[in-house]
C-alpha positions in Angstrom: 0.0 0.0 0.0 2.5 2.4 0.8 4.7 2.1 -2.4 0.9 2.3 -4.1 1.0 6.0 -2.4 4.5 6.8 -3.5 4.2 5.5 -6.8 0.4 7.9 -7.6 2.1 11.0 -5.9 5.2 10.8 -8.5 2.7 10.3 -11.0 0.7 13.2 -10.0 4.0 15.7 -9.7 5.1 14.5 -13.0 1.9 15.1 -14.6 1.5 18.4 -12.7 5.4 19.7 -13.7 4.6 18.8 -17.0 1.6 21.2 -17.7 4.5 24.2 -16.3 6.5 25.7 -19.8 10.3 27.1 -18.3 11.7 30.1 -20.0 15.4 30.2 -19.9 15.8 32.5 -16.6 14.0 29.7 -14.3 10.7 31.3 -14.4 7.9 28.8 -14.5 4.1 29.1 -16.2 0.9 27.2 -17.2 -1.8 28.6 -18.9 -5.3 28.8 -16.8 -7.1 29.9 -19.6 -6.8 31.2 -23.3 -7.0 34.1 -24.6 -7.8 35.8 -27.9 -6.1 38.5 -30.3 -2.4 39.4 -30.8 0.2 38.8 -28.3 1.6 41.1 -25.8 5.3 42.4 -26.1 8.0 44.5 -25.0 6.9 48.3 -25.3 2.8 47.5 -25.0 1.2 49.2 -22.3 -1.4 46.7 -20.8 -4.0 47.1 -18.5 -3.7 43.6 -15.4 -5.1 41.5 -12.6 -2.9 40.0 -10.1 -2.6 37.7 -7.4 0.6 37.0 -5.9 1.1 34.5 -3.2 3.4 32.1 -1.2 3.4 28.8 -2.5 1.3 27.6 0.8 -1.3 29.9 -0.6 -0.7 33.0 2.0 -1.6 36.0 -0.5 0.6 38.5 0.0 -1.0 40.9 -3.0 -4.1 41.1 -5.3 -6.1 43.2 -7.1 -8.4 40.8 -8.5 -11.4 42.2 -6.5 -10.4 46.0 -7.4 -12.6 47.8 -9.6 -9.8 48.9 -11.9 -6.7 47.0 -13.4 -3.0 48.3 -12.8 -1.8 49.6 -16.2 2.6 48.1 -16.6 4.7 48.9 -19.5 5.8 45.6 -20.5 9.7 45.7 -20.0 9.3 49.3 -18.5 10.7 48.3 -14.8 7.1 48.8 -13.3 6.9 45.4 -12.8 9.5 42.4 -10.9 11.2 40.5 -14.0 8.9 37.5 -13.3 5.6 39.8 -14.1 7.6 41.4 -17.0 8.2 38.2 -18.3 5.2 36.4 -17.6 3.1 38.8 -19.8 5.0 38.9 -22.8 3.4 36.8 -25.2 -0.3 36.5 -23.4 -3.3 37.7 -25.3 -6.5 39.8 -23.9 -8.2 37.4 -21.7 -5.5 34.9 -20.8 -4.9 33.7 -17.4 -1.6 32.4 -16.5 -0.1 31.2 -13.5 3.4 32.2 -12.8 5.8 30.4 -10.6 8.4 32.6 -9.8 12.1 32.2 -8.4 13.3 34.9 -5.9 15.9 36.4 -8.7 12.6 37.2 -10.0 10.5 38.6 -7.8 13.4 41.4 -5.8 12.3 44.3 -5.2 13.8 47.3 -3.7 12.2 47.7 -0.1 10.3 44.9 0.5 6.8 45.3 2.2 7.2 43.9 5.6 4.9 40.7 4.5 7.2 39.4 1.7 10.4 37.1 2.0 13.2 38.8 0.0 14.5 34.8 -0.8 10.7 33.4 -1.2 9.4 31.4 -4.5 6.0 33.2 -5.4 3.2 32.3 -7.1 1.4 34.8 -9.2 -1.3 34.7 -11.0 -1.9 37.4 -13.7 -5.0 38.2 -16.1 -4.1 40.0 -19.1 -7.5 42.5 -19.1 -6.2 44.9 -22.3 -3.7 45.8 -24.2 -4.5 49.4 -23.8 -0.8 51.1 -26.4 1.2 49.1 -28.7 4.8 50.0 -30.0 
């Protein structure tokens, strides 16, 4: 029974790790849900909702419930490189889940809530794509 267990949770990590894409700076992502229309890139100025969280599920930011998106630059700094990353290539309406290594996620002055040497998990909804280079 107990090499049953063992065997079905490797199964179920393997299946899970294999649904995440890795882009070349560690940065880990699987698409929630789809979305439609041209792909965001470097220079667009898009309109987002965010969750970040620990891994255990602690939310440490969101904006999902506001009644506004945050506007970013997409590779403008106003975002940590793992958000910056994470929306290039998403189209309006896509959901992705990011999960995000701490070289990813610094930030100068860090809110008393947030590890400096945490992983994060972030989810992000691409709302509009609001100016385009």
């Amino acid at each position: 029974m107990k090499n049953t267990l063992i065997i079905l949770a490797i199964a179920l990590c393997a299946s899970c790790a294999a649904n995440k894409a890795v882009t070349a700076s560690g940065l880990q992502y699987r698409i929630l849900e789809k979305g439609s229309g041209t792909p965001a890139k470097a220079g667009d100025e898009v309109l987002i909702f965010e969750t970040t969280s620990y891994r255990n599920g602690t939310v440490l930011y969101s904006n999902y419930n506001a009644a506004s998106p945050v506007k970013v630059l997409i590779g403008g700094n106003q975002a940590t490189a793992a958000v910056d990353e994470g929306l290039r290539g998403m189209r309006v309406g896509e959901v992705r889940e990011l999960t995000a290594p701490p070289h990813l996620v610094k930030r100068k002055g860090y809110p008393p809530n947030v590890s400096p040497d945490s992983t994060l998990v972030i989810k992000i909804r691409l709302d509009k794509i609001v100016a385009t280079q």
